[in-house]
C-alpha positions as CSV (number, residue, x, y, z in Angstrom):
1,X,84.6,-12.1,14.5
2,X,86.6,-15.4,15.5
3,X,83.9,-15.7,18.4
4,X,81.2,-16.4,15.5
5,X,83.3,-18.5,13.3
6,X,84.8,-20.6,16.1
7,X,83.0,-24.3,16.2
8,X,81.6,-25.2,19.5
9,X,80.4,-28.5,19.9
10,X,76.5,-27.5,21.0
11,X,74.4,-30.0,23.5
12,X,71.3,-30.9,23.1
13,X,69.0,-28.6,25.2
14,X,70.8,-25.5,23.3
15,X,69.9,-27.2,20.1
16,X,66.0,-27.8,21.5
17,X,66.5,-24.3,22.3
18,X,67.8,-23.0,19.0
19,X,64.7,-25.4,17.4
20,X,61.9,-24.0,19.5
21,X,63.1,-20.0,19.5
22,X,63.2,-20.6,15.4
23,X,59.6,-21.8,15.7
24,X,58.5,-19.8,18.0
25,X,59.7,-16.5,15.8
26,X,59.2,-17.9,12.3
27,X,55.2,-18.5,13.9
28,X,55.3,-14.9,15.4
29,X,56.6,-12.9,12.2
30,X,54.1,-15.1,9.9
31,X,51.6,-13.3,12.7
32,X,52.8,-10.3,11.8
33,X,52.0,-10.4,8.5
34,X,49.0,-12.0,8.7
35,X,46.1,-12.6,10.9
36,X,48.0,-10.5,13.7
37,X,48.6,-7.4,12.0
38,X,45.7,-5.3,14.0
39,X,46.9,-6.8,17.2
40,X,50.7,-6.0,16.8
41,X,50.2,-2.5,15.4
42,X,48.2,-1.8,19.0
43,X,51.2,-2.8,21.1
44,X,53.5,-0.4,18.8
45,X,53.7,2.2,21.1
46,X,52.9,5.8,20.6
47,X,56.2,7.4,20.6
48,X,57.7,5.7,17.9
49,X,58.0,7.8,14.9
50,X,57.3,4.9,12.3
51,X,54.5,3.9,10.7
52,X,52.6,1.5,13.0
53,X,52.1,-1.1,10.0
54,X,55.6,-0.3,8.7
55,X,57.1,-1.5,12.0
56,X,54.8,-4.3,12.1
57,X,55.3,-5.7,8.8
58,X,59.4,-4.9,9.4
59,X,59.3,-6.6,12.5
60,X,57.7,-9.2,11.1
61,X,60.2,-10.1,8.2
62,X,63.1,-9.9,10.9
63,X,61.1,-12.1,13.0
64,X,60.6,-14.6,9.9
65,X,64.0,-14.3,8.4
66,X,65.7,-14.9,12.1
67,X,63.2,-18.1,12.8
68,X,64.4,-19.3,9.1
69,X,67.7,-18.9,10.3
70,X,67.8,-20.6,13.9
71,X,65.8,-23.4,12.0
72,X,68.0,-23.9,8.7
73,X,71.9,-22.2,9.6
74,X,72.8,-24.5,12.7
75,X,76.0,-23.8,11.9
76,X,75.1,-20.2,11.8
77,X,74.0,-20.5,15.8
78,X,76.2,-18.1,16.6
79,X,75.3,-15.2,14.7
80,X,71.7,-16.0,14.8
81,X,71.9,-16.5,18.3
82,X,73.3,-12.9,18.7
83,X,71.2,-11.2,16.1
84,X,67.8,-12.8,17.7
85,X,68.8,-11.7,21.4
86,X,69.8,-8.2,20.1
87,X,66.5,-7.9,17.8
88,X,64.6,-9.0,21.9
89,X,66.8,-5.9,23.5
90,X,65.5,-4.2,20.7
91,X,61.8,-4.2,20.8
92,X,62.0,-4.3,24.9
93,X,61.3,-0.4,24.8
94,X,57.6,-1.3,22.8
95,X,56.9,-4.1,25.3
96,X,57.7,-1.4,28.3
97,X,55.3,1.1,26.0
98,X,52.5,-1.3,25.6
99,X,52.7,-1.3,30.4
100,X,53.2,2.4,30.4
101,X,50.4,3.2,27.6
102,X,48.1,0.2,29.3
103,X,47.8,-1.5,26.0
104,X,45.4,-4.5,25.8
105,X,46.5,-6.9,22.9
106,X,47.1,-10.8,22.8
107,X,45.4,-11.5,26.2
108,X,47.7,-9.1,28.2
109,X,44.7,-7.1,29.3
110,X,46.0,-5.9,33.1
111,X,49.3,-4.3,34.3
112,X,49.7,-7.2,36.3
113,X,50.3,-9.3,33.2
114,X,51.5,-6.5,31.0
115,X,54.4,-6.3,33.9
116,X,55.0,-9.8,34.1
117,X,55.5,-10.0,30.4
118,X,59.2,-7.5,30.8
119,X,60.2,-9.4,33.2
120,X,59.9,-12.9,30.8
121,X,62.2,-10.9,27.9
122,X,65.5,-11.3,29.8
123,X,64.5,-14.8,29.6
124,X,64.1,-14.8,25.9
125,X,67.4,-13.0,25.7
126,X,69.1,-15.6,28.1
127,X,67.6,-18.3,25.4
128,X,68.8,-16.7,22.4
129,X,72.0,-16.5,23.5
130,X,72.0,-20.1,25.4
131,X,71.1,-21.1,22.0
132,X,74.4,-19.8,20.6
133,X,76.5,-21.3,22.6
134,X,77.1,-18.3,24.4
135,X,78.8,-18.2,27.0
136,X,80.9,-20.3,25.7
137,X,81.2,-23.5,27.4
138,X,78.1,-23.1,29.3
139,X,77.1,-20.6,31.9
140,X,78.2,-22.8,34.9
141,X,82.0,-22.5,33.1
142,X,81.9,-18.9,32.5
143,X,81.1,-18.3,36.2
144,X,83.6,-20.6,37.7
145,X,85.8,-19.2,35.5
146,X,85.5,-15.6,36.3
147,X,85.4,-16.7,39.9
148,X,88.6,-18.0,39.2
149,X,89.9,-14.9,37.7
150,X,88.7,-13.2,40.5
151,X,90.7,-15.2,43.1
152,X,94.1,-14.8,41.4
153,X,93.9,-11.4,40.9
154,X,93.0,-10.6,44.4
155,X,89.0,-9.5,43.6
156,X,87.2,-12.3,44.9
């Protein structure tokens, strides 16, 4: 738990990044609940044994509550951070059902595009967690680092 609570000093592109993710999801979860309802209950993908609305609107609140909370608890980053790229891990297996099941909803309306669009969530996940802070001290760090580690304990 000391990872969360530590204070980081954040830059400026992570807090961009922490400001646009918390639009971004805030704007998607109101979608959820609203004018996008039919839309997102066509990408929940047959398998899942939910009630299509009942994921949407569930979705939906997490999506709302974890936009609040990149937008209002910067010095929350951390934890929201973590909780936003877990909730994208999450829901991965509905974007891989909406290629599999050929799915047409919110203009992905060809495999081609329904393909691209698993390939972009590792980039949402990188974000999320950018936007925490995580790793810690900045990717570029964290590499050198472990190259470091490598070196001086012979696995480089």
């Amino acid at each position: 738990m000391g990872l969360l609570k530590r204070h980081v000093p954040t830059t400026l592109s992570q807090n961009l990044t922490r400001l646009a993710l918390g639009a971004f999801m805030a704007g998607a979860g109101v979608l959820h609940l609203t004018t996008g309802r039919e839309e997102f209950r066509a990408q929940v993908p047959h398998w899942v044994p939910v009630d299509e609305d009942l994921v949407v609107l569930a979705s939906g609140a997490a999506e709302v509550g974890l936009g609040a909370a990149l937008l209002a608890l910067p010095g929350r980053r951390r934890l929201t951070g973590l909780a936003l790229a877990a909730f994208f891990v999450a829901i991965f297996p509905g974007n891989v059902g909406q290629y599999v099941e050929g799915v047409d909803a919110f203009g992905l309306d060809s495999d081609t595009k329904r393909l691209a669009r698993l390939f972009f969530q590792p980039v949402l996940v990188g974000g999320a967690l950018y936007a925490a802070g995580l790793p810690e001290g900045g990717l570029r760090r964290a590499l050198t680092r472990r190259g470091a580690t490598a070196t001086r304990t012979g696995r480089g």
